[in-house]
C-alpha positions in Angstrom: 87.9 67.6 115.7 87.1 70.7 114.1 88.1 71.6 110.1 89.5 74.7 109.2 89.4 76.0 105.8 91.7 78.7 104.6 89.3 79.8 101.5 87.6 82.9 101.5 84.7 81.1 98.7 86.4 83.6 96.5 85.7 82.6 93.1 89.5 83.4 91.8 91.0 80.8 94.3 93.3 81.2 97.0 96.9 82.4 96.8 99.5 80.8 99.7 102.6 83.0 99.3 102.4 86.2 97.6 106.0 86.5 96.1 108.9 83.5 95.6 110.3 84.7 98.6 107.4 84.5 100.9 107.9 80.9 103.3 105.7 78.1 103.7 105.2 74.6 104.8 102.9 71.9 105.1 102.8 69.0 108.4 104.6 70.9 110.7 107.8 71.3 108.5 109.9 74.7 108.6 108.8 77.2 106.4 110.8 77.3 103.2 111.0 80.0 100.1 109.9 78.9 96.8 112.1 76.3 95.2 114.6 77.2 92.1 113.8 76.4 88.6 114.6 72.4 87.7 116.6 71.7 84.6 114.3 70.2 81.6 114.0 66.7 81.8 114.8 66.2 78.0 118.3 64.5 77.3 119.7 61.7 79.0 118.7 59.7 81.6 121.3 61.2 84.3 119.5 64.6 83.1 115.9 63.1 84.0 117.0 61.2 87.8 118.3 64.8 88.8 115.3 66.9 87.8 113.7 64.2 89.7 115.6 63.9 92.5 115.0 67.9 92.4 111.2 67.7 92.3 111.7 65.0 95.9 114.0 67.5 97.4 111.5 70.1 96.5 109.0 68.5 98.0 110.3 66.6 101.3 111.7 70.6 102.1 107.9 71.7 102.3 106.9 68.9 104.1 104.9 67.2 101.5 106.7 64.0 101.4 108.0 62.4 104.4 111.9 62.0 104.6 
């Protein structure tokens, strides 16, 4: 099995998506715009499970957690 490595050794890092509207995705997922802002997490408790539940959906959509 070969590695690839999508750096250039650029000493600024690497960007993946230029803009909020550009699409990526990770395992073979569909590619997916830039999630929306997620509420603060200060408040009650209800306030905290959705932001999290937010950060999940977030993440499952990329392809970062499984679903």
């Amino acid at each position: 099995m070969s590695i690839r490595h999508l750096s250039d050794q650029n000493p600024d890092g690497t960007v993946m998506g230029a803009g909020a509207g550009d699409r990526i995705a990770f395992y073979g997922a569909t590619p997916v715009a830039q999630a929306g802002a997620i509420a603060s997490t200060a408040g009650t408790a209800s306030t905290t499970a959705n932001a999290v539940n937010a950060i999940l959906t977030a993440l499952r959509n990329l392809g970062l957690v499984a679903s």
